[in-house]
N, C-alpha and C positions, 0 to 999 in steps of 0.2 A: 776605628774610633769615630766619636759621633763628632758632630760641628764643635769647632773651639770655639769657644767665645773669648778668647782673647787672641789679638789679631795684632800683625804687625804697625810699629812706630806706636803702640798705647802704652802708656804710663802703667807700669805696675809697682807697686811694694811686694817685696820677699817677706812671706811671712811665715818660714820652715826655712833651717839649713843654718850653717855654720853663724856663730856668732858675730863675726865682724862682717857678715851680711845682711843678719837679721834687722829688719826696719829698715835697708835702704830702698829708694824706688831707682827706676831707670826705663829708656825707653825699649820697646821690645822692640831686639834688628833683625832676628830670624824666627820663624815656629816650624817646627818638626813633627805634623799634625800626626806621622805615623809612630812615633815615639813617644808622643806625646810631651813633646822638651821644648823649650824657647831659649834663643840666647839672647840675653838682657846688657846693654850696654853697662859697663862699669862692676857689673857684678859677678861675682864667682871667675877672680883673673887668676890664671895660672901662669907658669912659667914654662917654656918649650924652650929645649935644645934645638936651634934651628943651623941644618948645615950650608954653608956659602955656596952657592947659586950663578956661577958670574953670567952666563946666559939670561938669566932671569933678573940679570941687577939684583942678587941676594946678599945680604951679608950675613954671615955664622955669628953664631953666639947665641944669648939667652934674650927669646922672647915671650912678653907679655903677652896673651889671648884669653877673650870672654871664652868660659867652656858651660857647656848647653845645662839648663838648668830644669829640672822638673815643673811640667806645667802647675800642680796642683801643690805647688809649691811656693806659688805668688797670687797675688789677688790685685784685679784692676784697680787703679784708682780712679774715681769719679773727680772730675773739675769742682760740681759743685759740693760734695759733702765727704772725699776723701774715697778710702779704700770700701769697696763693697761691692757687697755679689754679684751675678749679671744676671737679667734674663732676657724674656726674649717678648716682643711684643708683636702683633698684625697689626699694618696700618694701611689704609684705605678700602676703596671697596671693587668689586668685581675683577677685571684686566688688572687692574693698579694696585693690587697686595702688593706689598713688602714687609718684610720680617727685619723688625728694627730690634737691636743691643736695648736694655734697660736698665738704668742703674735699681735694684731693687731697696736701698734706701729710700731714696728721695719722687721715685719712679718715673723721671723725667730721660729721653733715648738720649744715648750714649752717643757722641759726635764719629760719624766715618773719616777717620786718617789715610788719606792714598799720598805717597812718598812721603 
């Protein structure tokens, strides 16, 4: 698969998939560039039987976990203008290229989130 353009900790909206998902945003906590799947804070929680652990300090019963959601199934959203496409921009010249996120709404680079 080619480069994602959506990258860990960025704000997406679900915009495909179950109803009581549809329209929420959340931040992205993992991407699975070879699956092409992210797993979105708060969205698409399921329920696991998890067995007790005591080495692990585990307790059994039923838990909560985000489960990985299709990339092309969420759309960034932009700070200044909301949800919208990404592209891709060069910036500077010679030695100093770099390949900057776009919001293609408003067409101003899209901020780099590290942790």
């Amino acid at each position: 698969m080619a480069g994602l353009k959506i990258q860990r900790n960025d704000v997406v909206e679900v915009i495909t998939g179950s109803a009581k998902d549809r329209g929420r945003q959340g931040r992205v906590l993992r991407v699975f560039p070879d699956e092409g799947k992210v797993l979105v804070q708060g969205i698409r929680v399921i329920k696991k039987n998890v067995k007790p652990n005591p080495q692990r300090n585990i307790k059994g019963g039923v838990a909560e976990q985000e489960a990985k959601l299709d990339i092309s199934n969420v759309m960034l959203v932009c700070p200044d203008c909301g949800p919208s496409r990404v592209g891709f921009r060069i910036e500077g010249e010679g030695a100093a290229e770099t390949k900057v996120r776009v919001c293609r709404k408003c067409n101003t680079a899209l901020p780099v989130k590290r942790k």
